[in-house]
C-alpha positions, 0 to 999 in steps of 0.5 A, a space after each residue: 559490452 560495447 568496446 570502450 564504454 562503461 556502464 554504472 551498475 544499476 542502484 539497488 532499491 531496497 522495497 518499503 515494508 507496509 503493514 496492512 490492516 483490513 476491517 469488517 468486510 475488507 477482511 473477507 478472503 483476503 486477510 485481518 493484518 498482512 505485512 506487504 512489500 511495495 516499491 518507493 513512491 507507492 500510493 495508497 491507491 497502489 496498495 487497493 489496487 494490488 488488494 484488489 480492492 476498490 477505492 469505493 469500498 475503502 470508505 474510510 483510510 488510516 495512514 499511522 493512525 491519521 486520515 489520508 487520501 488514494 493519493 498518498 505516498 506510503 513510506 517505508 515502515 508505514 502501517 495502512 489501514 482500510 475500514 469499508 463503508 459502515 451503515 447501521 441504523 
């Protein structure tokens, strides 16, 4: 330490807690329901990156039950769920 300075402790940041949950293909080696800690300000495009999943692949975001987009902040307690394209004929 420097003579005569004073320094602030740093702030502590406690992590968010999101629930993940993955549909259908999604699901295959990785998981169905996860629980997950993430910094303040991650986005849902932070979250497919960390799951490794690609944003094409993510047809269809839930965020408590109501659509959101890559971009959205989660918050913390935010449950996130992830449904790949559907097809069928």
């Amino acid at each position: 330490m420097i003579r005569g300075e004073e320094f602030a402790p740093l702030p502590f940041f406690s992590p968010m807690h999101i629930k993940i949950n993955l549909f259908a293909t999604l699901r295959k080696d990785r998981f169905d329901t996860d629980q997950r800690e993430y910094p303040t300000g991650t986005t849902v495009l932070a979250v497919l990156n960390d799951l490794v999943i690609p944003e094409g692949e993510a047809a269809i975001i839930f965020v408590n039950g109501k659509h959101a987009g890559p971009d959205h902040v989660m918050l913390d307690g935010d449950t996130l769920s992830i449904f790949p394209p559907i097809g069928g004929g």
